[in-house]
N, CA, C and O atoms as CSV, one atom per row, in Angstrom:
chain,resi,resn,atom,element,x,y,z
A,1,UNK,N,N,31.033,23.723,17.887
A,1,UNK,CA,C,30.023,22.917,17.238
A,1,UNK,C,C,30.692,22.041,16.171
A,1,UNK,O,O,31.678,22.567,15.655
A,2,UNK,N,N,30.388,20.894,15.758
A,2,UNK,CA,C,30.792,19.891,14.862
A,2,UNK,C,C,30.162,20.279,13.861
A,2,UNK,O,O,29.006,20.700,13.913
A,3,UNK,N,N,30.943,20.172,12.683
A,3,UNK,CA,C,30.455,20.277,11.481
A,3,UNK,C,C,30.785,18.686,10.499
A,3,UNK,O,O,31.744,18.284,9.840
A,4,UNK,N,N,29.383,18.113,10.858
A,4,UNK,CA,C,29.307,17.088,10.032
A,4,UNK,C,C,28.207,16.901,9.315
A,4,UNK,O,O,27.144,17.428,9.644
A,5,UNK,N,N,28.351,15.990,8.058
A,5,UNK,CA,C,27.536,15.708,7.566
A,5,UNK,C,C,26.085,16.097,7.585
A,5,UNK,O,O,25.440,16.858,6.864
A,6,UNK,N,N,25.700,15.218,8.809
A,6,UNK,CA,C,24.113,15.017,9.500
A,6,UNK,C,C,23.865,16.673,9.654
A,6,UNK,O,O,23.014,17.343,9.069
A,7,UNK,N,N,24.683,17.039,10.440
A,7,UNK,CA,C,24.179,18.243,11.185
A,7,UNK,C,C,24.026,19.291,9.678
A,7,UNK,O,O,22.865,19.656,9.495
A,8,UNK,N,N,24.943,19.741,8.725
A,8,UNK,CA,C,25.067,20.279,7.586
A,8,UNK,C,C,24.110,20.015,6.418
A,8,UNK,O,O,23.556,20.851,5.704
A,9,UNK,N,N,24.045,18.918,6.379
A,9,UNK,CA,C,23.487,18.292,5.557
A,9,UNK,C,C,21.491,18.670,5.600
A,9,UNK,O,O,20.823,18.755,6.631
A,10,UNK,N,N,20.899,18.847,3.967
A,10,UNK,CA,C,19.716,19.259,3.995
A,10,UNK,C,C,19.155,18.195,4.428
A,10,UNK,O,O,19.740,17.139,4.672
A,11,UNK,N,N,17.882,18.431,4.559
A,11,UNK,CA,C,16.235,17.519,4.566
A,11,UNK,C,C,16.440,16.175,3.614
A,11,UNK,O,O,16.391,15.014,4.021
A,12,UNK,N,N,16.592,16.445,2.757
A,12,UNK,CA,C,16.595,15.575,1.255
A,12,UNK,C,C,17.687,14.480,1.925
A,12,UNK,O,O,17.384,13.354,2.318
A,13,UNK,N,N,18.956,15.048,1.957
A,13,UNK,CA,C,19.939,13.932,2.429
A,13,UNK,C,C,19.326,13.100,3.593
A,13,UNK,O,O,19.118,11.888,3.640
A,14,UNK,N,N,19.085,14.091,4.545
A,14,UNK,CA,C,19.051,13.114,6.146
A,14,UNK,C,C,17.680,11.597,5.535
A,14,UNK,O,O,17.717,10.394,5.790
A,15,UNK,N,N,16.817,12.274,4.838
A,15,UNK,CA,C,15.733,11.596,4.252
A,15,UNK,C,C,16.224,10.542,3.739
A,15,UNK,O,O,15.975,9.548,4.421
A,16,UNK,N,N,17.057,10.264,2.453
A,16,UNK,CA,C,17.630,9.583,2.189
A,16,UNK,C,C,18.614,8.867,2.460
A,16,UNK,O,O,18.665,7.725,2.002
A,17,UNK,N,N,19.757,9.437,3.376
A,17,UNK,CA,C,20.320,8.456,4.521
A,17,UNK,C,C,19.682,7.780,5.210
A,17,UNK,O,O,20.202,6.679,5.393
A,18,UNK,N,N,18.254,8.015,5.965
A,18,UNK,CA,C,18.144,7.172,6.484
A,18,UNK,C,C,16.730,5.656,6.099
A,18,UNK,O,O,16.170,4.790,6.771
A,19,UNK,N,N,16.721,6.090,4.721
A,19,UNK,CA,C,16.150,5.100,3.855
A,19,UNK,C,C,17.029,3.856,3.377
A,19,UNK,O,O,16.856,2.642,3.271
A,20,UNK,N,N,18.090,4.796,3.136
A,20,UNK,CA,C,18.928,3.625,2.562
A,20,UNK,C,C,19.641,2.569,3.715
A,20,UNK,O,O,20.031,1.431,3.453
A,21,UNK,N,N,19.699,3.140,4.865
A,21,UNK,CA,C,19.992,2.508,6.388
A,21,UNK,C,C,18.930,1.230,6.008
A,21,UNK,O,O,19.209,0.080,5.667
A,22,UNK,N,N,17.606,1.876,6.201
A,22,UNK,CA,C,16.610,1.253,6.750
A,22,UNK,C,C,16.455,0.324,5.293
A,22,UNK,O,O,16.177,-0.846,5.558
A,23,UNK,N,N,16.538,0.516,4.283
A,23,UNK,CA,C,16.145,-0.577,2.853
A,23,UNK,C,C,17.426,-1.751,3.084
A,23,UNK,O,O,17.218,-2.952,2.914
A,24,UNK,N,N,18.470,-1.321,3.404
A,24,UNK,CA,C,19.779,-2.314,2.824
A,24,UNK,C,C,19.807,-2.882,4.281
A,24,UNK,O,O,20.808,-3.494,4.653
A,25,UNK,N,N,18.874,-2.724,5.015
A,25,UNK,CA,C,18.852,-3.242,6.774
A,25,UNK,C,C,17.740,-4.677,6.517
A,25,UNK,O,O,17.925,-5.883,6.680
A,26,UNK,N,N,16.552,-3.881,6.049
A,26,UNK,CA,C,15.788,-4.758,5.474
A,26,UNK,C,C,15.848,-6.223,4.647
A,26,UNK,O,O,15.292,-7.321,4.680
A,27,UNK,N,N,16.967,-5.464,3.828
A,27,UNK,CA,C,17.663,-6.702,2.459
A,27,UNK,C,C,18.455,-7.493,3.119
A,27,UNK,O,O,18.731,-8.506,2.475
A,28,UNK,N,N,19.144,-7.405,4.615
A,28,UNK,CA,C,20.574,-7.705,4.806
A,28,UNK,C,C,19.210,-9.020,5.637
A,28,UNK,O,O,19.083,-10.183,5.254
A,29,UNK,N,N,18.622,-8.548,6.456
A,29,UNK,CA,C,17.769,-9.217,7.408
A,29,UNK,C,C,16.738,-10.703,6.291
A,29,UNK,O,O,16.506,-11.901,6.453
A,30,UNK,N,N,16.519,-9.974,5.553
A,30,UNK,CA,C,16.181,-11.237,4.622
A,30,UNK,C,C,17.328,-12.140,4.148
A,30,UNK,O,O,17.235,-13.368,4.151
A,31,UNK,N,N,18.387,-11.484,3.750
A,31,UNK,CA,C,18.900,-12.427,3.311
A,31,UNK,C,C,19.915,-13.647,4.665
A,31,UNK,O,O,20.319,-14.791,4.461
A,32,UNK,N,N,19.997,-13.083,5.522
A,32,UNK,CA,C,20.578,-13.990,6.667
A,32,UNK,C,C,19.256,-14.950,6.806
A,32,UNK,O,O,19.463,-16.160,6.713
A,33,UNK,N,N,17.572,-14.387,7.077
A,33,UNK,CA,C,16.837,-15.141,7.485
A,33,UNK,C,C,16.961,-16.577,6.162
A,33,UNK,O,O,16.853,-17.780,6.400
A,34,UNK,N,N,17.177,-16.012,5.002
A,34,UNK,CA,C,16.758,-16.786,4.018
A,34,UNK,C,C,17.968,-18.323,4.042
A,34,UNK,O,O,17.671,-19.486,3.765
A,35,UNK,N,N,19.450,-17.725,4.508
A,35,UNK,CA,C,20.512,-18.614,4.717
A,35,UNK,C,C,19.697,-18.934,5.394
A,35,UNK,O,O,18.762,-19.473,4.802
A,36,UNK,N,N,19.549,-18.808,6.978
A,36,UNK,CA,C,19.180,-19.868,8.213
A,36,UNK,C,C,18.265,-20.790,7.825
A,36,UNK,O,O,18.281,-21.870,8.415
A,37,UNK,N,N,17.162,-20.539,6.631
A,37,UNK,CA,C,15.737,-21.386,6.823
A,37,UNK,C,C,16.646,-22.470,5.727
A,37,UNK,O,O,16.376,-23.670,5.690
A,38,UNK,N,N,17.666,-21.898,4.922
A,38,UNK,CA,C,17.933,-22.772,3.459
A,38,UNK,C,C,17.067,-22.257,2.327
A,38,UNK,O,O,17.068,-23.029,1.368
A,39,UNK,N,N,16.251,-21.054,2.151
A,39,UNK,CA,C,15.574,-20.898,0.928
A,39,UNK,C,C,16.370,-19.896,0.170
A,39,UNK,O,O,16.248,-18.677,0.298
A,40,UNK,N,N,17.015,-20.373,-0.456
A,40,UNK,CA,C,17.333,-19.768,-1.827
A,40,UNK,C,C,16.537,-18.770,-2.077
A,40,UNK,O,O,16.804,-17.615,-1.746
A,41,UNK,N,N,15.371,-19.153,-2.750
A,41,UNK,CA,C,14.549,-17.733,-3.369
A,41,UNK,C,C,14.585,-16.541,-2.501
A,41,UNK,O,O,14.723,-15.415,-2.979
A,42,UNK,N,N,14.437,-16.815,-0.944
A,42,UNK,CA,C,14.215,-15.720,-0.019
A,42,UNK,C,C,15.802,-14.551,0.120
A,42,UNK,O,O,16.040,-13.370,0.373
A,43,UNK,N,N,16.585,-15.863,-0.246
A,43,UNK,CA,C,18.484,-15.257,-0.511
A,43,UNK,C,C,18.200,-14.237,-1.584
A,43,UNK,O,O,18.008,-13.046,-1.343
A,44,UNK,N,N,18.183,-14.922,-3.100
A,44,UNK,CA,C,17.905,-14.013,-3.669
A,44,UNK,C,C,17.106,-12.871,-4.239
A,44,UNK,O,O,17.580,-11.992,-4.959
A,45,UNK,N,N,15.341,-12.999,-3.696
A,45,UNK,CA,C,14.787,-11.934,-3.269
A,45,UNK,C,C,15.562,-10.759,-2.628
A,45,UNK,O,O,15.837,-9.747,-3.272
A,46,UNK,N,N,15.836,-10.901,-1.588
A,46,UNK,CA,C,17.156,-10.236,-0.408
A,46,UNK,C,C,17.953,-9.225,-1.424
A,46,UNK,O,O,18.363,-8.140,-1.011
A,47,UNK,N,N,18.186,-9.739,-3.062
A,47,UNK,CA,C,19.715,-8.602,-3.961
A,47,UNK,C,C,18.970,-7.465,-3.998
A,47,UNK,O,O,19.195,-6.437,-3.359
A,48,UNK,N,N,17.755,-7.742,-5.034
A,48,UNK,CA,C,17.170,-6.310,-5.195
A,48,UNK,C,C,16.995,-5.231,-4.031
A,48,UNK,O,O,17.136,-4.022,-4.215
A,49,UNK,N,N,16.650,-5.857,-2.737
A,49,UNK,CA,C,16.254,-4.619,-1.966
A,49,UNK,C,C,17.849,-4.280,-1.152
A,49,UNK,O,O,17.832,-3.408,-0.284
A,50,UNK,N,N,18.706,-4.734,-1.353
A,50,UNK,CA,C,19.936,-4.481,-0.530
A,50,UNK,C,C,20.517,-3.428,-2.245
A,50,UNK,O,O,21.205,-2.417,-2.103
A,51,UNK,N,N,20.273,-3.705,-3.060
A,51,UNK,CA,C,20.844,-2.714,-3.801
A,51,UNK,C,C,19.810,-1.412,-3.684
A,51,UNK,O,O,20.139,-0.281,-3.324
A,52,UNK,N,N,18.312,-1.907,-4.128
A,52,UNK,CA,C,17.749,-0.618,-3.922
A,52,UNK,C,C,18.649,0.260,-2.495
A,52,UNK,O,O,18.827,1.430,-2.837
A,53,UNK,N,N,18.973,0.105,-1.685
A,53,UNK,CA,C,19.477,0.371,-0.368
A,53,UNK,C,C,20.640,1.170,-0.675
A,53,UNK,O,O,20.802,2.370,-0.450
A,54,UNK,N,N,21.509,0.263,-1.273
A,54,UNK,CA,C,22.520,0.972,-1.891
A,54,UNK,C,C,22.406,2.001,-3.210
A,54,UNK,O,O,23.474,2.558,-3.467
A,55,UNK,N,N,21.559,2.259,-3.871
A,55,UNK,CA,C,20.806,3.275,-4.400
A,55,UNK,C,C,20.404,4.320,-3.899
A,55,UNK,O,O,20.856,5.323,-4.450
A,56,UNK,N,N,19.704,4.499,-3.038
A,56,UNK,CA,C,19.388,5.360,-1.979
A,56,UNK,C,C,20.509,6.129,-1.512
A,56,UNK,O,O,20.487,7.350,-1.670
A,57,UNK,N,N,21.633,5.485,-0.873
A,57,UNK,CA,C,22.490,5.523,-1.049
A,57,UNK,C,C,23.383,6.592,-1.476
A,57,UNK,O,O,23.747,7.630,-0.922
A,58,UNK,N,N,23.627,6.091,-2.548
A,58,UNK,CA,C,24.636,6.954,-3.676
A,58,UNK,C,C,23.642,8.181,-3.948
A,58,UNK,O,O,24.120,9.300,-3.761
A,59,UNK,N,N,22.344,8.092,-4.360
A,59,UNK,CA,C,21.740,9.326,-4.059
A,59,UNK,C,C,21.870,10.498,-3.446
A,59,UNK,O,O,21.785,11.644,-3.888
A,60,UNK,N,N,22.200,9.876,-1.827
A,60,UNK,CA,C,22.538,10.514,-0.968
A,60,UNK,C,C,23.664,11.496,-0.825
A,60,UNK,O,O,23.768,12.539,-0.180
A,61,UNK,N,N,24.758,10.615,-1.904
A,61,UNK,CA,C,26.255,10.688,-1.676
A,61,UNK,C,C,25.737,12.410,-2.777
A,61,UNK,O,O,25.949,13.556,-2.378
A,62,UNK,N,N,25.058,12.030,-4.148
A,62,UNK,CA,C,25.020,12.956,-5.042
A,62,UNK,C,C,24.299,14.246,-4.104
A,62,UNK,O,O,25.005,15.204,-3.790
A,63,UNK,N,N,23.008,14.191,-3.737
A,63,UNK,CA,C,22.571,15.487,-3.077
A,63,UNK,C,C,23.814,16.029,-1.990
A,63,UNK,O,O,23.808,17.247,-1.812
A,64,UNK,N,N,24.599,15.451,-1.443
A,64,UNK,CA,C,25.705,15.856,-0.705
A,64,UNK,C,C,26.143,16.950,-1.055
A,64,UNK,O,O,26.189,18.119,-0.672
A,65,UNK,N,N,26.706,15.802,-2.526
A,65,UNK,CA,C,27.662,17.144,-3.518
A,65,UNK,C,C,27.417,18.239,-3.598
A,65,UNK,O,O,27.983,19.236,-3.150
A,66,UNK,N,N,26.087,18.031,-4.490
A,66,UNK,CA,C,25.494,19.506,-5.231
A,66,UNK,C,C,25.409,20.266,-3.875
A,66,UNK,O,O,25.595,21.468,-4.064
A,67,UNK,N,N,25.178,19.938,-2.505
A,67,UNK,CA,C,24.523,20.856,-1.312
A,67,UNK,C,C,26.272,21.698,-1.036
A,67,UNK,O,O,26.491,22.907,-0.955
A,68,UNK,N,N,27.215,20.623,-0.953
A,68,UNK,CA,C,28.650,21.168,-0.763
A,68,UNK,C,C,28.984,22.290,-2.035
A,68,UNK,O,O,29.628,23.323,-1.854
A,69,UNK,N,N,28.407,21.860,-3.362
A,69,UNK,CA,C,28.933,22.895,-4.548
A,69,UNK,C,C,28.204,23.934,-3.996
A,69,UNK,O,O,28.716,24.741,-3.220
A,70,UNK,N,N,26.818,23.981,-4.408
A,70,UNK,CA,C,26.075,25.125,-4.001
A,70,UNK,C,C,26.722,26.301,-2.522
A,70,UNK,O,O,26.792,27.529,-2.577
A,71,UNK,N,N,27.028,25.592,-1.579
A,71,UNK,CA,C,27.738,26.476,-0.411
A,71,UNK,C,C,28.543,27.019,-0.606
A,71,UNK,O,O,28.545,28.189,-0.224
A,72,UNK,N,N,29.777,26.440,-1.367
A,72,UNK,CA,C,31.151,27.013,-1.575
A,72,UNK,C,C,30.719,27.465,-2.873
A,72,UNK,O,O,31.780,27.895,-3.325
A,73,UNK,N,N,29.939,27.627,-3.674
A,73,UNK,CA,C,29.857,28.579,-4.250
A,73,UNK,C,C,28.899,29.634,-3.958
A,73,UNK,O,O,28.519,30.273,-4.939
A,74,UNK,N,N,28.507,29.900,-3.018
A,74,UNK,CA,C,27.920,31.479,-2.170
A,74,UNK,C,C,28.690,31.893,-1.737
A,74,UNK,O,O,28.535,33.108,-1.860
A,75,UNK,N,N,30.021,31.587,-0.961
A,75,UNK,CA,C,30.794,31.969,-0.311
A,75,UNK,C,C,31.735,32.648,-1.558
A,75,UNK,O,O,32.423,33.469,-0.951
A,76,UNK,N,N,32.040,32.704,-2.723
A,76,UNK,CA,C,32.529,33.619,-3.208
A,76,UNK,C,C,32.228,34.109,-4.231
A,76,UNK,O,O,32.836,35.096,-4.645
C-alpha cells in the first residue's frame, strides 16, 4: 500500500486541499479570462481569490504537520 499524503492524511486536509485546488483554479480562470477580454479590473479582481487559494493552501500544509507530529508522537 502507498503511503501518501491523500491516503494518510485527515478529513480536514483532503477538505482543504481540495478547496485550495478549486479557489486558486477559480482565480487562475479569471485572471486569463480577464487578459483575453483586456479588463484590467477582472485581472486584478483574479489576486485576491488566487491568494485566498493559496491560503487554503498553506493551511493545508499546517494541518499536515500537526497530523505528522501528533502520529510520531503516539508511536513513542
Amino acid at each position: 500500500m502507498l503511503n501518501t499524503p491523500w491516503e494518510t492524511g485527515s478529513a480536514l486536509y483532503r477538505r482543504l486541499l481540495v478547496a485550495a485546488l478549486v479557489i486558486t483554479g477559480v482565480g487562475i480562470l479569471l485572471a486569463v479570462s480577464g487578459a483575453a477580454s483586456g479588463s484590467n479590473a477582472l485581472v486584478f479582481a483574479a489576486m485576491p481569490v488566487i491568494v485566498a487559494g493559496l491560503v487554503c493552501h498553506i493551511a493545508g500544509m499546517v494541518v499536515r504537520a500537526r497530523d505528522v507530529r501528533r502520529r510520531s508522537g503516539a508511536r513513542c
